[in-house]
Structure formats: structure tokens, C-alpha cells
N, C-alpha and C positions, 0 to 999 in steps of 0.2 A: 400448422400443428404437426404434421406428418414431418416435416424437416428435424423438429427438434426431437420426436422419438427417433428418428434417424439415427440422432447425433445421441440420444441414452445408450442406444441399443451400440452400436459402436464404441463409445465408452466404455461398457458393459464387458464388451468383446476382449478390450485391450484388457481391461484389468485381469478377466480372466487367465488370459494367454501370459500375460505378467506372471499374476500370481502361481499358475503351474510351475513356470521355470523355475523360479525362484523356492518353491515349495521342493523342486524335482532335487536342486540342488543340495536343498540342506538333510532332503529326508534322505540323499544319495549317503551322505557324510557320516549319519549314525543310523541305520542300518546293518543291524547284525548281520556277518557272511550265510549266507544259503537261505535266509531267509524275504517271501516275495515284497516288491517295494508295493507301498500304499499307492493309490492313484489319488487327487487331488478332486475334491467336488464343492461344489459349488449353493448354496440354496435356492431353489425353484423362485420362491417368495423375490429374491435379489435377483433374479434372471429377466425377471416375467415384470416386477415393478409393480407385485401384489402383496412383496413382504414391506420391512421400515425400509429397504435402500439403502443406497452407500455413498451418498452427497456429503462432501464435504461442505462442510458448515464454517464461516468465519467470524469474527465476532465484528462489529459497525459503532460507530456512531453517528448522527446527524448532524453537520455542522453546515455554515452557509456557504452557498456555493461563492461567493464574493468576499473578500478580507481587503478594508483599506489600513493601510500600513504607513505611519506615519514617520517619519525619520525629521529631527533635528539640524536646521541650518549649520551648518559647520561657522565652530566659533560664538556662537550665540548661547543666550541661558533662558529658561522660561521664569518670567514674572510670577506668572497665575497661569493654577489651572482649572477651567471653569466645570469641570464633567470628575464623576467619578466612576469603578467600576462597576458594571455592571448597570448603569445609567442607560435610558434608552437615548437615542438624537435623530434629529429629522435633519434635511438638509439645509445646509446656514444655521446649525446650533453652533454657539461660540465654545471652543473646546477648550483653548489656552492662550495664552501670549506672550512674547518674548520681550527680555528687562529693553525698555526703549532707550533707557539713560546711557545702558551702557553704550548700545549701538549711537545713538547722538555724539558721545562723547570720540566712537573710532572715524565717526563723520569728521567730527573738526580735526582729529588727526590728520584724517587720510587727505583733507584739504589744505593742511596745510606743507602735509610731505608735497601735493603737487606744485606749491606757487613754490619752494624749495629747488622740484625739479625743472622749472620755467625758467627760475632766474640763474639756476645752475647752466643751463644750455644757452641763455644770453652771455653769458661771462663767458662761456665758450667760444661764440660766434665772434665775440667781441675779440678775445685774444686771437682766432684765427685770422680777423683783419688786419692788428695791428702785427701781428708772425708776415702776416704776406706783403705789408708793406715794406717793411723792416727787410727783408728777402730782397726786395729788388735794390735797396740798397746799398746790399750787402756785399765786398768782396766774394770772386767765383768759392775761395777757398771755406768760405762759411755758409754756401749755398744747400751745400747737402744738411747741415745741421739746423738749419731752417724750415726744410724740406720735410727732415722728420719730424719739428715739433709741430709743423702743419699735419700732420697725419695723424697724429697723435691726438692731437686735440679735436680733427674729425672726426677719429673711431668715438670717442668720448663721446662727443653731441647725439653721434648713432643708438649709442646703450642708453645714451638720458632719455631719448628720444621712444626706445623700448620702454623704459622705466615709466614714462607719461604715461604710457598708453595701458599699461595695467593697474597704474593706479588709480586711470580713469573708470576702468572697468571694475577696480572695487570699490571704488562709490559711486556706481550706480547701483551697484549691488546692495549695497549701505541704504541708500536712499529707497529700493527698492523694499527692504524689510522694513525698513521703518513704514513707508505706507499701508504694507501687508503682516504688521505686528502682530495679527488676529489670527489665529488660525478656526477655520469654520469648517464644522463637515461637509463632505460632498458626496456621502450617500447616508439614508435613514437603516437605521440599528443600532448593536448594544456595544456598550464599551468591554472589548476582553479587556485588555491589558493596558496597564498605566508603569511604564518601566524610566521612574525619574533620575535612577542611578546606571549611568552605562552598562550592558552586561551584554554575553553576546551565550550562542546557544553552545550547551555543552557537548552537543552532538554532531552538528553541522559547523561550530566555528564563526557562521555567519553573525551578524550584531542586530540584538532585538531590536524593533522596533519601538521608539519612545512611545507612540501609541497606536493600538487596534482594534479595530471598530469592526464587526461583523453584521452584513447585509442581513436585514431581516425581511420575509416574503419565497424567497429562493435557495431551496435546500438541496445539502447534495450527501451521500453516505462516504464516510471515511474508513475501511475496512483497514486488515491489517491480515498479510500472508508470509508465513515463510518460504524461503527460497526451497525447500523439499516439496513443496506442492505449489511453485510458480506455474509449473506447466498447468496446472487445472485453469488458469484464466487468462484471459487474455482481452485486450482491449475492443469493445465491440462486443465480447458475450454477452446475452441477455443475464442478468439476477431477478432472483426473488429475494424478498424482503421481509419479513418474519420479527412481527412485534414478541417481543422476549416475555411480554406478560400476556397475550393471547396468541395460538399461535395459529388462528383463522386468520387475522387478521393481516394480509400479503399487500405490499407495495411491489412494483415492477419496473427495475431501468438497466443501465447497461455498464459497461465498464467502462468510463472513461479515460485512466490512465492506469498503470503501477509505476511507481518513483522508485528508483532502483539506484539516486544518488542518495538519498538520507535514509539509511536503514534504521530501526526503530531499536534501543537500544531493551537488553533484556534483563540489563540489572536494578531492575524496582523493586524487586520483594515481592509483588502480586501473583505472578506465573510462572511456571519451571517446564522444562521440554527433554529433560533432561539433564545429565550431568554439567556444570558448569563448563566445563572445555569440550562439550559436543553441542551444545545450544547451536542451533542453525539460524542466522539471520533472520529479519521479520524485515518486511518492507511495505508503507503505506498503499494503498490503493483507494481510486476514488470510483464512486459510482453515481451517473447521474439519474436520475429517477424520472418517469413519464408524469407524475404527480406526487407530491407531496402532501397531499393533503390528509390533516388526520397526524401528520409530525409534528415533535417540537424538539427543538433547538438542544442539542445537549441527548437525546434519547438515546440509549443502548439496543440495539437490537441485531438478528444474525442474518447474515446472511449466504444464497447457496445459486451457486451456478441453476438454470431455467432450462431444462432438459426435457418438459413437455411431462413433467410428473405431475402440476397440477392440472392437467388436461388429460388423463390416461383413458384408454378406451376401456369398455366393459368385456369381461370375460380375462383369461390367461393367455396370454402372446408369448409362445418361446421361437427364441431361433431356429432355423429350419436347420442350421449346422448342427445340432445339439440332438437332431431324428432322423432314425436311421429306418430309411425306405428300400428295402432290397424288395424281393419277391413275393413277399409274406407280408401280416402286419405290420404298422409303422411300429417303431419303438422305441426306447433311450435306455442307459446303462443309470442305473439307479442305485443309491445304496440301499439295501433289503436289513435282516436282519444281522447281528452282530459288526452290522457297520462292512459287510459283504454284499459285494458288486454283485446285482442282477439284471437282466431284461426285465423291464418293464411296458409291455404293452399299452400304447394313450392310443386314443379315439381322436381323431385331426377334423376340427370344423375347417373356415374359412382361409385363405392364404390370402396376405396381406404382400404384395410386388414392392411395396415402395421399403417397405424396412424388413422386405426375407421372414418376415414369422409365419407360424401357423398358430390357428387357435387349437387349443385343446381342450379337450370337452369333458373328458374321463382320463382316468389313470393317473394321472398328477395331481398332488395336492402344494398347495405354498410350501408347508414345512417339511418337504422331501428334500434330497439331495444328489444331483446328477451330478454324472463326468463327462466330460469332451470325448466322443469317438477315438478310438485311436486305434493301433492294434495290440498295444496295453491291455484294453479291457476281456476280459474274461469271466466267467462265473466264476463267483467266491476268492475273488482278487479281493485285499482289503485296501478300505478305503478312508482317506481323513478329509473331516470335514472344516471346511472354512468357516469358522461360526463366529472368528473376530470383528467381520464388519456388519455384522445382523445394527447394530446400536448405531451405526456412521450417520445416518440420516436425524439423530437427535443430538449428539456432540457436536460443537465445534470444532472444525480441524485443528490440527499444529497446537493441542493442548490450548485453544484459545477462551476456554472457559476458565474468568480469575476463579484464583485458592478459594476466595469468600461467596464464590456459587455453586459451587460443587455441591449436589443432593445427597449428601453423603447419609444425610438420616433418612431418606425417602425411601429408599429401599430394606425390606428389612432382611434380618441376616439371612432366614430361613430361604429367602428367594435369589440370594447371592447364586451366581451361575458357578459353582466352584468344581462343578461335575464336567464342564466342558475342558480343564486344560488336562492332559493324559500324566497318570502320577510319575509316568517317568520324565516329565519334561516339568515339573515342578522343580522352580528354582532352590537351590538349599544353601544356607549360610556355609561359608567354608567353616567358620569357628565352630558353628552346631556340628559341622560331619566330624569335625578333628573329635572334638567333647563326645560324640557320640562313639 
């Protein structure tokens, strides 16, 4: 447990130290001359792992961890087929078969292209004795012309002789479908997909599978990330697992892969991340699960990197970087009123060695808002507040929540947070400022 607050608390760390620079930057940019720059802060609540958090969230589905993938003998056509989709099959259910007639019928062919190349190479053999007879003869001055048409008729017997031997090999191949006309499953589950017309994928290129059959018993989570927050995961991290209709209800496994040759395409009509020519790639990710039980096959659900949030200690843990111990009281630089930097004096319980925090007992509350030490801080330095990722911990990242789930009625207007963006950074239509 102590490992994975480690690894929040760290997390926590980098975003901070991110989000300063990046805040230092922009606020450097539009900052009036002579006037002091803001400091950057942070909420206690997201510090301490006592506010909503800042987990990125991805959206999942359930599907099995096994797909058999059927593919088509080259050259062959199906008779019958005995399954449709969505049909369950146990193993040895009869799925299809292939037209017998017609493979019979390239049987006698290909039997008979062989006694063709049998008696082709005897007619060879045969001319090459009566060439070598003929040769000894022969005046010296007809020797060489004798010579080549012995050579000639050896390379021949050579190629008929290649010829034999692969059209031995297609019928046995022949003979071979014919006894194996049936195709039976060889593992129990449901039929996805029945693809009787060639088609191949419009994304990858590769050729569908005539038919696929998904393992029922053995589930695995099929996530979906984009490349802007690739670094959030990695194969081996643990996940939590978060039923989309309760959200007590947690499964637990790990990252088994991210596929980073078939990127997920983002032209469906269901999601937007942005403007069309800034859309950042999406790339599949699997996760295997310690149990599934309690899933079903097809379920949508989210899920979030396992940082030891659903395991949190009691009381408020902040970082010892974040308390400033000189001589006197401990204390941290807080924002007071009109959003002006103060000392705020906290009360320090316990010290926690494996992950650097102290408890604090008094002086902080979740919805306060601290800065990083520096020698920036002063009294009545003004200060902005990060209050874009108070909500991370309930969104899906990368805009992974579709158009047709969005609570857009859920909240009502009165409670829209419209007081947090500062009216000078309110975006404004060019055509309304011209009109205005």
C-alpha cells in the first residue's frame, strides 16, 4: 500500500512542478509592465488526496481475452454455414463447410495434370535414349548437335520432375479438404462476426476474418488512450475498474499491453478532442483483470491508473516540501483573502519516512489553496488558482466520455462554476468584438 501512495504522492509532485512552469510561462506573456506576477496554487483537497483528485479516467470495454479467427482455405467456397451471429458454440459445434463438388471435381483435375506429367517425362527419357544412341553413331561433325539436344531434353525431365512434385502436394492438399470439409469449433463461445463477402479492415488494411468466435469464461478490459497522455500508463501498472452504473462497485488488474500499430480512428461522429486537424491519436490498450467476476461481455465501464486512492490513510498527509520549518512555527504560504498570499500557521501530527508527508492537524482545510516555497512568495503577492482539475477524478480523460453521455442536464445552470474563469481570460467571438 505505502508503495502506491508513493507513486500518487510523486505523481502529484510532477504535475505540480509541470503545471507551475507552464502556468509561469503563459502568465509571464500577458502580464501588464510593473505589475507583480501571480504565484501558482494548488488545492490542499488534490494535494492531500482528501479533495475529488486528478486520475485520469479512460473509458473500457469487456471483451474476451481469447478471439478464434477463422480464415478461408485459399481457392475454396463455403457450402453451408451452420452457426449464425451471435449464436453460442461449445467445442466440436459444426460451424460450416466447404462446396465438396467443386474441390472433387479440381481433384480429378489435378490427377489428371499428374499422369500428363508422368508420361511427359517418360517421352523424355525415352527421346534422351534414342538422342544417345543416335550420337554414338553419329559423324564427330554431328556430335555437338546431339550433345545439345541431350541436354536439352535433360533440363526438361528436371522442370517436369519439379512439376510432379507440386502437383503432388496439391492434392494432397485436395484430398486433405475434402476429408476435413467441416469446420468445427475449437474453443466454447459466441459468434462475433460472419464476413461471407471478402473485406478487409478499413484501418489496418489487414483481411477480416471469414469467422470469429469469442472465448466465453475469460475476460480482459479493452481501454482506449491517446497519445497526450500515453505517458500516464504503462504496461504492468495496476488499474481500477469502475462500473459506469455504480461506481462502488471496483474490479482490479493491470496493463497488459498498449498497441501502438493500429491507432483507433477518430472519424465516427461520437467524440470530438478538438478541432479536426488537431485530434491527437487514440491507441488501444488492454488490461488483464485479477477476477472478473460480476462482468459481462460487451459492458462499458472506466477506468483509472491504482495509486493507493482506494486505500487512503485517515486524517490529511501533505508534503513536507510544501512546510516551511525554520525557527518558529511550522507553516505553508496559503492564499488568504482576495486571493493574496499569506502565512498560514498548521499544527504537524505524525511524519510519515516512506512517502515524506506530515499529518496536519489544524490550520488547513481541503478547500484551501497552497503555493510551492520559493523565494517568490511574500505577503500579499497575488495568487491564481488551479481549479481546472478539481472535476479529473470524475471525467474520462482525452474527452473519452461519447457526445450521448455527457450530464449536460444534470447540473443546473445556477451551479455552473462560471465564477472560476477570470473575466479577462474569457474567450470572445472576434465577430461579436468587431459588432461591438
Amino acid at each position: 500500500m505505502k508503495k502506491k501512495i508513493i507513486a500518487g504522492v510523486c505523481l502529484a509532485l510532477v504535475a505540480v512542478v509541470a503545471g507551475l512552469v507552464i502556468w509561469k510561462t503563459a502568465a509571464g506573456n500577458r502580464e501588464p509592465a510593473g505589475e507583480e506576477a501571480a504565484l501558482y496554487a494548488d488545492s490542499v483537497g488534490m494535494l492531500t488526496g482528501t479533495g475529488l483528485g486528478t486520475q485520469n479516467r479512460f473509458a473500457g470495454v469487456v471483451e474476451a481475452q481469447n478471439t478464434l479467427k477463422i480464415q478461408l482455405e485459399a481457392g475454396q467456397t463455403v457450402k453451408e454455414i451452420f452457426v449464425e451471429k451471435g449464436q453460442s458454440v461449445e467445442v466440436g459445434t459444426p460451424l460450416f463447410a466447404y462446396d465438396t463438388e467443386e474441390m472433387g471435381l479440381k481433384l480429378e483435375q489435378a490427377n489428371l495434370e499428374l499422369e500428363k506429367i508422368t508420361s511427359s517425362i517418360d517421352t523424355l527419357n525415352t527421346q534422351i535414349d534414342e538422342l544417345t544412341k543416335a550420337k554414338k553413331k553419329a559423324p564427330q561433325s554431328e556430335q555437338l548437335s546431339y550433345t545439345t539436344q541431350i541436354q536439352e531434353a535433360q533440363m526438361s525431365v528436371k522442370q517436369e520432375e519439379y512439376n510432379y512434385k507440386v502437383k503432388e502436394l496439391e492434392i494432397d492438399r485436395l484430398k486433405k479438404s475434402l476429408e476435413s470439409s467441416q469446420m468445427n469449433s475449437t474453443i466454447a463461445g459466441i459468434v462475433q462476426e460472419i464476413n461471407e463477402t471478402p473485406s478487409y479492415d478499413n484501418y489496418t488494411g489487414e483481411q477480416q476474418p471469414f469467422m470469429s468466435i469469442l472465448a466465453v469464461g475469460k475476460y480482459r478490459i479493452k481501454g482506449t488512450v491517446s497519445e497526450t497522455n500515453m505517458m500516464n500508463l504503462y504496461p504492468g501498472m495496476p488499474i481500477l475498474v469502475h462500473s459506469r452504473v455504480d461506481e462502488s462497485i471496483v474490479w482490479t488488474g493491470t496493463v497488459d499491453s498498449i498497441d501502438m500499430e493500429k491507432p483507433i480512428s477518430n472519424n465516427n461522429g461520437y467524440y470530438m478532442e478538438g478541432q479536426e486537424n488537431m485530434q491527437a491519436s487514440r491507441y488501444p490498450f488492454y488490461v488483464t483483470l485479477d477476477s472478473s467476476d460480476g462482468l459481462m461481455l460487451g459492458q462499458h465501464v472506466f477506468l483509472e491508473p491504482d495509486l493507493g486512492q482506494e486505500e487512503t490513510k485517515e486524517g490529511m498527509w501533505l508534503m513536507s516540501s510544501y512546510i516551511v520549518q525554520d525557527d518558529g512555527d511550522p507553516y505553508v504560504w496559503a492564499a488568504g483573502e482576495d486571493d493574496r498570499l499569506e502565512k498560514r500557521t498548521v499544527t504537524l501530527g505524525s511524519y510519515d519516512e516512506e512517502t515524506d508527508t506530515w499529518e496536519i492537524t489544524d490550520g488547513l482545510k481541503a478547500s484551501d489553496y497552497i503555493v510551492w516555497p520559493s523565494e517568490d512568495c511574500k505577503k500579499g503577492v497575488p495568487v491564481y488558482k488551479n481549479t481546472g482539475g478539481m472535476m479529473g477524478g470524475m471525467m474520462p480523460a482525452d474527452g473519452e466520455m461519447l457526445m450521448d453521455e455527457m450530464p449536460v442536464d444534470e447540473m443546473p445552470i445556477d451551479e455552473m462554476p462560471v465564477d472560476e474563469m477570470p473575466l479577462d481570460e474569457i474567450p470572445v467571438d472576434k465577430e461579436m468584438e468587431d459588432a461591438s
